[in-house]
N, C-alpha and C positions, 0 to 999 in steps of 0.2 A: 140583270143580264147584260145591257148596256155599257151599265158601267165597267162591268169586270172585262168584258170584249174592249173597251178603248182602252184601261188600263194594260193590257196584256199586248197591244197593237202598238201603245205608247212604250213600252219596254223592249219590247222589239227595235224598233227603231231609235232608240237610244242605245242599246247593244251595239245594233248597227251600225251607227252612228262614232260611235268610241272606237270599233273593233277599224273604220276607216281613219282614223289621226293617224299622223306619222310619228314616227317612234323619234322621240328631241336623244337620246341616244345609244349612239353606236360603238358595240366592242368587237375587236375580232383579237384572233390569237394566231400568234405571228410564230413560225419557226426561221431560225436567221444564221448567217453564217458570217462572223469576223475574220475579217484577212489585217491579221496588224502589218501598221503602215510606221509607226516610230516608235520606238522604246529602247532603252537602253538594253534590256535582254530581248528583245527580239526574236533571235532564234530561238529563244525557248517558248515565247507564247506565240509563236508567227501565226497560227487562224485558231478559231472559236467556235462549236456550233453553243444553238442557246435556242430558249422560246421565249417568248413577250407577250402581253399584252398590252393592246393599244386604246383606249378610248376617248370620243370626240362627241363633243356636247353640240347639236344643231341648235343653232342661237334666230336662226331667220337670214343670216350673211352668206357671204361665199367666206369668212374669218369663224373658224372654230376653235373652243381654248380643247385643248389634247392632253392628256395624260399616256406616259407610255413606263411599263415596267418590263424588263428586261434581265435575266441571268444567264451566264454564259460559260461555258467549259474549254478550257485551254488542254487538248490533248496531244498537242505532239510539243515535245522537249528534248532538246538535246543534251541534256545533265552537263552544262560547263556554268562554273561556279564565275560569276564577274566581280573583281575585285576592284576596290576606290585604291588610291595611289594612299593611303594613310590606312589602308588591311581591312577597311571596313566594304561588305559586299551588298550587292542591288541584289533584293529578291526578284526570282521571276514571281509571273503571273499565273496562276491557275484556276483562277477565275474573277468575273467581275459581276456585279450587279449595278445596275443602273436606274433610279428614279426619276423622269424626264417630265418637264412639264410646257406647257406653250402655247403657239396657234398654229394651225394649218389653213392654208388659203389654199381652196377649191378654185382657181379659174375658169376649168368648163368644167362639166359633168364627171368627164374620165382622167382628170389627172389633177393633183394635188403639191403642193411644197409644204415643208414646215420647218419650225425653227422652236426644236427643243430645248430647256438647260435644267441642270437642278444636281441631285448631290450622282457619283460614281460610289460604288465600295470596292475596293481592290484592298486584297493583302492587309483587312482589319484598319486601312485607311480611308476615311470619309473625304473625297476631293469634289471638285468643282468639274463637272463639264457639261458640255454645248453637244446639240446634234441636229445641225443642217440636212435634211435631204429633201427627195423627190420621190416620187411615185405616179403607179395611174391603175386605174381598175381596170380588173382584165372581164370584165365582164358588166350588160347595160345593169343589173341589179347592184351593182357594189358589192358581190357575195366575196369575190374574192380580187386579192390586192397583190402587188408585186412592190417594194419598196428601196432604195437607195439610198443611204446616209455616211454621213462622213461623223463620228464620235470621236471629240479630242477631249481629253481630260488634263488639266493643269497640274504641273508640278507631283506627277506621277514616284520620281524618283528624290527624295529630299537632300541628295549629296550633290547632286549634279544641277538640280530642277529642270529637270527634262522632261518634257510633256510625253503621254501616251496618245498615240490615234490609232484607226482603224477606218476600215471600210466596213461598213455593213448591206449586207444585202439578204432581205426579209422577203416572205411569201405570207399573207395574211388569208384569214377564213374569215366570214361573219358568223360573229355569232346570233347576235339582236342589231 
């Protein structure tokens, strides 16, 4: 009888135990709006909405490596066709995907930087780009996030090589 009572008292408290660790990591799902800042058609992708998700691996630093994925939908167009000087024309954009990877420094509790990079897909083309921003939790549990970012992707346009940018600006949920 002993034994089974310390056995069932020791299980307990190892539940307990477990169910207090902190979680090494965290995803939330982002809904985001792009406001394009350069491109050669423009006014046909001029903003974006899109969702994402974001996640960050607690390593024990205020430095976290970050995964973020991201698809995005280009709805307003103004159907004007852009021509190269030699008849050949710039697709617009009608949507992008983004695979971003990097670190986020936490410096206090409520606010955050990060510095993403890794492949874009536009228009059945695999490019290069980067995504600098800021953030800060709008709340003390980290359940929910406000975000800021600047996404430049190189050599968006192959006649011209003109980069694509945008602004983004995300609203994040936790989920774990």
């Amino acid at each position: 009888m002993r034994i089974r009572l310390f056995t069932f008292l020791l299980l307990i408290c190892m539940v307990s135990a477990y169910g207090q660790s902190s979680k090494k990591l965290s995803l939330y799902i982002l809904s985001d709006y792009n406001k394009t800042l350069r491109d050669r058609t423009k006014s046909n992708n001029a903003w974006a909405i899109g969702l994402g998700v974001q996640s960050a691996l607690d390593i024990g630093t205020r430095f976290r490596p970050t995964v973020e994925f991201g698809s995005y939908l280009y709805l307003e167009d103004d159907k004007v066709l852009r021509l190269d000087e030699d008849g050949g024309h710039a697709e617009a954009i009608s949507g992008h995907t983004n695979l971003f990877g990097g670190l986020t420094y936490q410096p206090v509790s409520q606010v955050f930087v990060s510095f993403l990079a890794g492949p874009a897909f536009i228009n059945d083309q695999i490019l290069m780009g980067v995504k600098p921003g800021m953030g800060l939790f709008l709340s003390r549990n980290q359940r929910w996030m406000a975000k800021v970012a600047y996404v430049h992707v190189f050599d968006r346009d192959k006649s011209t090589k003109m980069d694509f940018s945008s602004l983004n600006f995300a609203i994040g949920l936790k989920l774990f």
